[in-house]
VODRENTOR-837554 format. One record per residue (C-alpha): x, y, z; residue in three letters. Coordinates in steps of 0.25 Angstrom, whole numbers, padded with zeros to 4 digits, always signed. Example, Ala and Ser with C-alpha at 12.3 -4.5 7.8 and 13.67 -1.06 7.14 Angstrom:
+0049-0018+0031ALA +0055-0004+0029SER 
end
This chain:
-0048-0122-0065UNK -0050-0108-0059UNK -0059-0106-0048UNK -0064-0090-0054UNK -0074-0091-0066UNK -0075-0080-0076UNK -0082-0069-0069UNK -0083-0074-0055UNK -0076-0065-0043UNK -0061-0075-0038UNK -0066-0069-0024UNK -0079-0068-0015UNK -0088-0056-0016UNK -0092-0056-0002UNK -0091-0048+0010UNK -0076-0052+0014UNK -0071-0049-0002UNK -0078-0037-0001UNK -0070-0034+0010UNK -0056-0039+0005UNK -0058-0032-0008UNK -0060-0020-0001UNK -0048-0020+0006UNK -0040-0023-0005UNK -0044-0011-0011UNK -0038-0003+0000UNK -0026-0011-0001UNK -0023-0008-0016UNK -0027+0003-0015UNK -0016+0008-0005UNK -0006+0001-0015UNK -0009+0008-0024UNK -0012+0021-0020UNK -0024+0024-0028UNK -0039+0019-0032UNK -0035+0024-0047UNK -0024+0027-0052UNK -0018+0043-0050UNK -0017+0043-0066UNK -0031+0041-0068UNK -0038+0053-0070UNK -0052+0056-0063UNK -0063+0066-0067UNK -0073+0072-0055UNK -0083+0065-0066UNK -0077+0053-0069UNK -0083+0038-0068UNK -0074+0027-0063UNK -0077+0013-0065UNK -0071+0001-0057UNK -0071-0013-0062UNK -0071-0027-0053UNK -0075-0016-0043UNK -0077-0027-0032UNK -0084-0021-0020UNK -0083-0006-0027UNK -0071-0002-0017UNK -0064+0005-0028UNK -0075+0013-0034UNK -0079+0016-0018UNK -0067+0021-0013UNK -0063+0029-0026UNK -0076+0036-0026UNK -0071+0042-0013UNK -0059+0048-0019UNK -0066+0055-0031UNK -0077+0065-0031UNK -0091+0061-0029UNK -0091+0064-0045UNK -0081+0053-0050UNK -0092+0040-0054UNK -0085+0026-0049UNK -0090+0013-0054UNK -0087-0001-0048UNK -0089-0013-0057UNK -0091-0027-0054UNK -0095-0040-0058UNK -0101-0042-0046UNK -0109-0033-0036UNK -0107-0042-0025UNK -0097-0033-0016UNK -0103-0020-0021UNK -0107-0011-0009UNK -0121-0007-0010UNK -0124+0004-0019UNK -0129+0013-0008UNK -0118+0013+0000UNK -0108+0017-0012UNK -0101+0032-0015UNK -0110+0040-0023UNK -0101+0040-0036UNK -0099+0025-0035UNK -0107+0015-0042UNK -0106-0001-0042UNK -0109-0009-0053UNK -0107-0024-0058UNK -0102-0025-0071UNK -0093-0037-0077UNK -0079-0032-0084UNK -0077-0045-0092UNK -0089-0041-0100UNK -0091-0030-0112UNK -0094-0017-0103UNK -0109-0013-0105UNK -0110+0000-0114UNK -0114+0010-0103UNK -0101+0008-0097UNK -0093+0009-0108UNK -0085+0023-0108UNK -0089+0028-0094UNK -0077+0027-0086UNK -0066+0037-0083UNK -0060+0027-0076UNK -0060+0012-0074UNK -0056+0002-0065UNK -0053-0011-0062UNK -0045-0020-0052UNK -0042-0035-0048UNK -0050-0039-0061UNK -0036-0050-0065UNK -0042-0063-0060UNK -0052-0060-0072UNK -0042-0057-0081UNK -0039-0071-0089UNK -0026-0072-0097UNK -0019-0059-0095UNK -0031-0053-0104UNK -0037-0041-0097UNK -0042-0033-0111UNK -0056-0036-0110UNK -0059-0031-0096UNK -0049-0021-0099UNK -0058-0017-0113UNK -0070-0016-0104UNK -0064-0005-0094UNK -0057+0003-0105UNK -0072+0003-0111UNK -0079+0008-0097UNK -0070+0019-0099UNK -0071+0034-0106UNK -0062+0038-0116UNK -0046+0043-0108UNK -0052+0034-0095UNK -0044+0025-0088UNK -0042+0011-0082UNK -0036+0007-0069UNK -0033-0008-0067UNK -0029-0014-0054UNK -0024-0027-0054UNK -0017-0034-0043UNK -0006-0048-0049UNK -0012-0058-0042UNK -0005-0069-0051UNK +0008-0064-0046UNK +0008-0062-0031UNK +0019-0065-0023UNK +0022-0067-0007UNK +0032-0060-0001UNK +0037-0061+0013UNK +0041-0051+0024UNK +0056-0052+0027UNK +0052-0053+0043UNK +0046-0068+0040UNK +0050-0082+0034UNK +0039-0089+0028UNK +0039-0103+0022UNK +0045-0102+0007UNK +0037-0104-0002UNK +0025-0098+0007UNK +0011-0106+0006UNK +0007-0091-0002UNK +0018-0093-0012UNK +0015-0107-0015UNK -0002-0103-0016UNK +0004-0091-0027UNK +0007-0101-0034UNK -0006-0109-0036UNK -0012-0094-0038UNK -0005-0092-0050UNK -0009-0106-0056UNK -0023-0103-0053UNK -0021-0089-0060UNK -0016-0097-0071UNK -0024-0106-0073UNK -0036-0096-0072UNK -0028-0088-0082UNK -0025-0077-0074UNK -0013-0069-0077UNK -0009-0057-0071UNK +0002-0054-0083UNK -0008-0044-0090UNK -0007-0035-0077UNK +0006-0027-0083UNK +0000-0028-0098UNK -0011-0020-0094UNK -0006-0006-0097UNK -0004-0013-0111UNK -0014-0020-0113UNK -0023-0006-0109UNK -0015+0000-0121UNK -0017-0011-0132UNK -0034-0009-0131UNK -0033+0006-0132UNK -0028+0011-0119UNK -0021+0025-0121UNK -0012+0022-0108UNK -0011+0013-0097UNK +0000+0011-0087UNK +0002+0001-0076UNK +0005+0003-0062UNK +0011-0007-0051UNK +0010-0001-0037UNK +0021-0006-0027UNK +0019-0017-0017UNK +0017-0011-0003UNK +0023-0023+0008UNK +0017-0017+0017UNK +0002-0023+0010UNK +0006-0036+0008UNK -0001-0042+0018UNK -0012-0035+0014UNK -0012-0040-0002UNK -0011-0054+0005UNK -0022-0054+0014UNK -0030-0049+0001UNK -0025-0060-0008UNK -0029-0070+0002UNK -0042-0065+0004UNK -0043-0065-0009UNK -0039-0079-0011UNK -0048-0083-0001UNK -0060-0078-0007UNK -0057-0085-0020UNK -0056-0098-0012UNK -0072-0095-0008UNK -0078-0090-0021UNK -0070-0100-0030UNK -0061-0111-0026UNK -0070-0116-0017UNK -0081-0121-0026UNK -0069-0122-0036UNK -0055-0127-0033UNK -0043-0122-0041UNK -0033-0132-0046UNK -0020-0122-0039UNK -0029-0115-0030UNK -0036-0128-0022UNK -0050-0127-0013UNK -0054-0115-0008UNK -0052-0122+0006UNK -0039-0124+0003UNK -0035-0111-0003UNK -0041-0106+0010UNK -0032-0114+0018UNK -0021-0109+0012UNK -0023-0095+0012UNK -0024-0099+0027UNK -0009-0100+0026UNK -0008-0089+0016UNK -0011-0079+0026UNK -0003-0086+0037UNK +0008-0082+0030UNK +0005-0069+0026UNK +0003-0068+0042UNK +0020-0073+0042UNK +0024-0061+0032UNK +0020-0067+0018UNK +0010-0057+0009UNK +0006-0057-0005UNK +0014-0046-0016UNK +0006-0045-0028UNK +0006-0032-0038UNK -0004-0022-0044UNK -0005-0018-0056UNK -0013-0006-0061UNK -0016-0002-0075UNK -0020+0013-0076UNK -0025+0016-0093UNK -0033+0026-0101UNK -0043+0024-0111UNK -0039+0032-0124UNK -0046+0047-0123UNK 
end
């Protein structure tokens, strides 16, 4: 059975997530080479929202890149990792609201823009249309959406040429177990390069999607991030709740123990990004 029940966070909401979360922000945003994407449009008086905003990086750090004038949103289901309300920007506000559910009427039609990113491990069975309904309701009339979505089902290791590891490594072999457990929690990353299409098939006047490059040079970077990742998911979840392909937490733990030995020999983590940039009809 999978360890993450309907609506409840796969990682830790503490200090030391909040952290991790923060710099993996910074790292995607450098592969990417924006916050939001150059195509979208933005007004001195537009309202942004960002959905599974987490610790409200995004909307922090955008807000400093707009005029004072530009109103930026995060959402959550959750305000654990929110910064207090008195130490945020003036034009940015933090709010908990649950994306799975119908979107309350004073939020419907109110955004230029919306966001949303890393939301896949609550999308079940490659069927992202209702999460995707509720953000093309937040939005005004010629507004758009940007989704950010990293393929965790599909990660790969790769190895520098300068070392020789162990074949298959203790990584590969864990890749492995992951995407049983995916499965078995049914989910599938497939729905990532229907997005554009899907956008279009509820009403979406144009969507297009983009795959930024790989940067080597980062590798070690996304695997220290995964791994922290992993590692909190072996706190909040398997811990009190073993995963048939996953194992303990403790054991999991163990693992990524070696994981990281071997990212420390010249193995690292390759996974892709996928963003979804699409307009609401005018």
């Amino acid at each position: 059975m999978a360890p993450v029940r309907e609506g409840e966070y796969m990682i830790q909401t503490n200090g030391q997530s909040s952290a991790r979360l923060n710099f993996q922000h910074f790292w995607v945003e450098e592969c990417l080479g924006y916050l939001l994407h150059p195509n979208i449009p933005v007004s001195d008086n537009a309202k942004v929202a960002d959905i599974a905003t987490g610790t409200g990086i995004w909307p922090i750090a955008y807000s400093r890149r707009v005029p004072s004038t530009v109103q930026v949103d995060g959402f959550d289901i959750t305000d654990d990792m929110f910064p207090p309300a008195d130490w945020l920007p003036s034009n940015v506000s933090l709010r908990t609201l649950d994306i799975l559910k119908p979107i309350p009427e004073e939020l419907k039609g109110q955004y230029d823009v919306v966001c949303i990113r890393y939301f896949g491990v609550l999308i079940k069975n490659n069927k992202p249309d209702f999460v995707l309904r509720n953000l093309v309701d937040m939005l005004k009339p010629g507004g758009y959406i940007q989704w950010v979505e990293a393929d965790i089902y599909n990660q790969r290791v790769v190895e520098s040429a300068r070392y020789t590891l162990s074949s298959p490594t203790t990584l590969e072999q864990h890749l492995q177990g992951w995407q049983k457990y995916l499965d078995s929690s049914e989910l599938r990353y497939d729905w990532l390069k229907t997005l554009p299409d899907i956008c279009k098939s509820i009403g979406m006047s144009e969507a297009n999607l983009y795959i930024p490059e790989i940067l080597p040079a980062y590798r070690f970077t996304a695997s220290t991030l995964v791994l922290g990742a992993w590692e909190e998911m072996t706190y909040k979840c398997l811990d009190e709740r073993p995963d048939e392909f996953l194992g303990t937490g403790s054991e999991l733990r163990e693992k990524i123990a070696g994981f990281r030995k071997e990212v420390d020999q010249g193995a690292g983590l390759d996974l892709d990004y996928y963003v979804t940039v699409a307009r609401k009809w005018a």
